[in-house]
C-alpha positions as CSV (number, residue, x, y, z in Angstrom):
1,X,-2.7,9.5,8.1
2,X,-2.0,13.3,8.2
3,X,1.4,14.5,8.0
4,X,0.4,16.4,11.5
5,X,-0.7,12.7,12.7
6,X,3.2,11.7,12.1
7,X,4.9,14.8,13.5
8,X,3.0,13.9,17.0
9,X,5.0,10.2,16.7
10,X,8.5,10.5,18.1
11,X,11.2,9.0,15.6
12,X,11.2,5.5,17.4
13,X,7.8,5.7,16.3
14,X,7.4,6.8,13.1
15,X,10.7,3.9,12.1
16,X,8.4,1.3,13.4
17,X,5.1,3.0,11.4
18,X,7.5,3.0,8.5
19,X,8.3,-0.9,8.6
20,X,4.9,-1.6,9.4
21,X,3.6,0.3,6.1
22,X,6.5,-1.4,4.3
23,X,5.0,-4.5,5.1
24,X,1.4,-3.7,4.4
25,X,2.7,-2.4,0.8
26,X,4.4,-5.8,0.0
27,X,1.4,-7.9,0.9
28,X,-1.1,-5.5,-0.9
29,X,1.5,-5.5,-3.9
30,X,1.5,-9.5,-3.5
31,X,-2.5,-9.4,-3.4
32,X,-2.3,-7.1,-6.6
33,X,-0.2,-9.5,-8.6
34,X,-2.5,-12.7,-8.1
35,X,-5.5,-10.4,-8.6
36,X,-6.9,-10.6,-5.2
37,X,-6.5,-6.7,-4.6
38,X,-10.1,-5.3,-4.8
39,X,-9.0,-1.6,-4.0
40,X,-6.2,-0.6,-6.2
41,X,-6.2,2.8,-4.5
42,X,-4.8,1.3,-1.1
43,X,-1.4,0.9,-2.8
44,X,-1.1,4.5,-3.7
45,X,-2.3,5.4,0.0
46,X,0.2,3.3,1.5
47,X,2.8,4.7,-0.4
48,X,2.0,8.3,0.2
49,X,1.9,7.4,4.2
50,X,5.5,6.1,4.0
51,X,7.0,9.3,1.9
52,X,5.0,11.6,4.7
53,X,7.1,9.2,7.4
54,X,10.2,9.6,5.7
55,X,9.4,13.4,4.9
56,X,8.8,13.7,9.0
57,X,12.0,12.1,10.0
58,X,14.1,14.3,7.3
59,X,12.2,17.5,8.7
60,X,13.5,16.4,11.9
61,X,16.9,15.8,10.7
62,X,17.4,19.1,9.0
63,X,16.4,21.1,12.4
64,X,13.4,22.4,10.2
65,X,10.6,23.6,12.6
């Protein structure tokens, strides 16, 4: 997702988008570690989704925009 994709998601939203990527990242770091992870990349996606969540909500926190 976009960073403009989060900043339509109110912040109920974008908590439960966070937990949900949270969970996708531990099973595709699970996969990774028995060597069933086929696309390394998705890891690195994931985690750039969560810190464009988190960067959302502390925008939104700040009063910034």
């Amino acid at each position: 997702m976009k960073v403009k994709e989060f900043r339509e998601l109110s912040n109920e939203e974008l908590n439960a988008k966070v937990y949900s990527l949270k969970e996708e990242l531990f099973n595709l770091r699970r996969k990774k570690a028995v060597g069933q992870l086929e696309h390394g990349e998705e890891v690195r996606r994931v985690r750039k989704d969560i810190a464009r969540a988190y960067l959302v909500l502390r925008e939104r926190e700040l009063g910034i925009k």
